[in-house]
N, C-alpha and C positions, 0 to 999 in steps of 0.2 A: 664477599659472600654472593652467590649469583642467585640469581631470582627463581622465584618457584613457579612453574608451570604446572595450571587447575585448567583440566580439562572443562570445557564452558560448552560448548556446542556438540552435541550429537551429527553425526554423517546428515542426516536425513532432513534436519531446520539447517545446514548450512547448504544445502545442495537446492533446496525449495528457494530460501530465499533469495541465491542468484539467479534463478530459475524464473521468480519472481522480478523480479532486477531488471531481466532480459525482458520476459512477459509488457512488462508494464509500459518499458523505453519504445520495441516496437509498437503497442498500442496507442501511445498517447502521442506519437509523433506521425502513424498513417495515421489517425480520429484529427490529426489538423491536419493534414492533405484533403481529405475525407469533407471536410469542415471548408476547406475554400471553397470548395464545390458548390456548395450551396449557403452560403452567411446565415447565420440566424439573428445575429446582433446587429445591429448598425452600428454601432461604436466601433466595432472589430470587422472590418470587410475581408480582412487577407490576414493572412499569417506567413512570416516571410520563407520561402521554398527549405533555407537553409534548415528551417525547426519543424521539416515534416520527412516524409517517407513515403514512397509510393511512386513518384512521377506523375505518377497521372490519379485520377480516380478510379480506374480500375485497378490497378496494381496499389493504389492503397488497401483499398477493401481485402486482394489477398494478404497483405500484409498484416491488415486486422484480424481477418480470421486467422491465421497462423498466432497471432498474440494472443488471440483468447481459447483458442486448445489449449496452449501451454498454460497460460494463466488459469481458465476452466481447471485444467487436470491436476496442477500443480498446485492449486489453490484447495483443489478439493483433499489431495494428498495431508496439505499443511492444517486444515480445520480438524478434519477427521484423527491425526495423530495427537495436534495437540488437546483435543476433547478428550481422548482415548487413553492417552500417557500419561503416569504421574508427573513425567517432566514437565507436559505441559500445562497442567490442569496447577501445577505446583509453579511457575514458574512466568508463565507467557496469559494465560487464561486471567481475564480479569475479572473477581467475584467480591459479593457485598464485603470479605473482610478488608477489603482494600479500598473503600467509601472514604474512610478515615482519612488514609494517604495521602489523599492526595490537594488538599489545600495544604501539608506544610512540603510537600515538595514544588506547590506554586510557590513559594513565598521563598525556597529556597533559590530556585533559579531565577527569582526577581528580585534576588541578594537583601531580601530582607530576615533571611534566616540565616544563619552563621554557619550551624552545625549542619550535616546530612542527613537527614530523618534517616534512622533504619528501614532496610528495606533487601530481601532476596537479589536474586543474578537481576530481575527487572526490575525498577519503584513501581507505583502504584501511577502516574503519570506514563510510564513505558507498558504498562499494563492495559490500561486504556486506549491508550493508544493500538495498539497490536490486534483488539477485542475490535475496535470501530473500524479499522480500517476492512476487517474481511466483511463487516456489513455493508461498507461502501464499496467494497469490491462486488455484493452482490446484488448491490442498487444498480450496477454500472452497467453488468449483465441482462439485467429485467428491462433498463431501459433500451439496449443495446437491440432485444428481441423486440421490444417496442415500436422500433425505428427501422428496423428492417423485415419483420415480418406485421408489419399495421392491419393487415387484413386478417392475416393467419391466426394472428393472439392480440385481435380485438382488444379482449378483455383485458390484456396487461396493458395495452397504450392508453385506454379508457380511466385504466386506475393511477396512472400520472397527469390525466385529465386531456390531452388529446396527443396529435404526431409532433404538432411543434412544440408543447410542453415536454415529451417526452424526450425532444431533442435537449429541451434547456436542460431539464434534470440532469439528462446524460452527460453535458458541458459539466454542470455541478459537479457531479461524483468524479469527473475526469480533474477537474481542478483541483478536491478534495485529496485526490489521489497525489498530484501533484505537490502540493503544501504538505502532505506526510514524507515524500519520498526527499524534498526539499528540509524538513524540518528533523527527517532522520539521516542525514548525511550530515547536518552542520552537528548534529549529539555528536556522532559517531569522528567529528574533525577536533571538537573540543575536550574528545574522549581519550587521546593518544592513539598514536600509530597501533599500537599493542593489543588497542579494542579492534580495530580493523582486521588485523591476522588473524584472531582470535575466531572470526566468521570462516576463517579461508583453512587452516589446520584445525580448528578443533579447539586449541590451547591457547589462554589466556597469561602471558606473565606478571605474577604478582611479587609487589617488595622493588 
């Protein structure tokens, strides 16, 4: 008996989130080119050339801003639809009914739970997750304006508390960013091949 294909992804959240994918890879590898330039940490002086992009510090910064149009535009695309659509409001969007969720889907994945808690195409962990990451994505931005425009918008570098804080935050959410992108790659490796194509056609096969 051959497996049944359940369309899972819409055109529009699979095409964002490579889009996304792309966004983020260029950004977070010129933000460490970007980052040798000037250290903020002493623990970390350098980042080795191989984990950045740019060549130099000015060809990073292009390379940053070219990451965050896409990201900018493509991120604004992916909020506004999923706010806007049942698919997403039902599916991706994480709301009080989902409070529940999500300690026995801790305790599932810390193999102290046996069964699968019920749960839609996302759990209530994949929920939260998806909901916090577009906040940190717009931490990343505030601080981004912070750090590059300190004069211009004062006021946003002021309300991370000054330029060098504004850079640490920015490291923060950059990291943050990292550990999602890290922590939804290894779902997505212990998930089958199947969850994988399933972003890339549209069609997930089930059975």
């Amino acid at each position: 008996m051959s497996a049944q294909k359940n369309y899972q992804h819409p055109f529009i959240i699979r095409a964002t989130h490579w889009l996304n994918f792309l966004a983020l890879t260029i950004m977070i590898m010129s933000g460490l080119r970007i980052y040798n330039a000037s250290p903020i940490f002493p623990f970390l002086s350098s980042i080795p050339d191989n984990l950045t992009l740019g060549g130099w510090l000015g060809g990073a910064r292009q390379w940053h801003f070219l990451g965050m149009w896409i990201l900018g535009i493509n991120g604004v695309i992916w909020v506004v639809y999923n706010v806007l659509s049942r698919h997403g409001r039902g599916t991706t969007i994480f709301s009080r009914k989902d409070v529940g969720g999500v300690v026995p889907m801790i305790l599932y994945y810390l193999r102290l739970r046996k069964q699968h808690p019920p749960s839609g195409k996302y759990n209530a962990l994949q929920k939260a997750a998806y909901t916090s990451v577009a906040f940190i994505g717009i931490g990343a931005v505030l601080t981004g304006v912070a750090i590059y425009w300190p004069v211009q918008f004062g006021v946003i570098t002021r309300l991370f508390g000054n330029y060098d804080f504004a850079r640490i935050w920015h490291f923060a959410f950059m990291a943050a960013l990292v550990l999602f992108f890290g922590g939804h790659l290894f779902m997505v490796a212990i998930s089958g091949w199947s969850n994988f194509l399933s972003m890339v056609t549209g069609y997930k096969k089930e059975g």
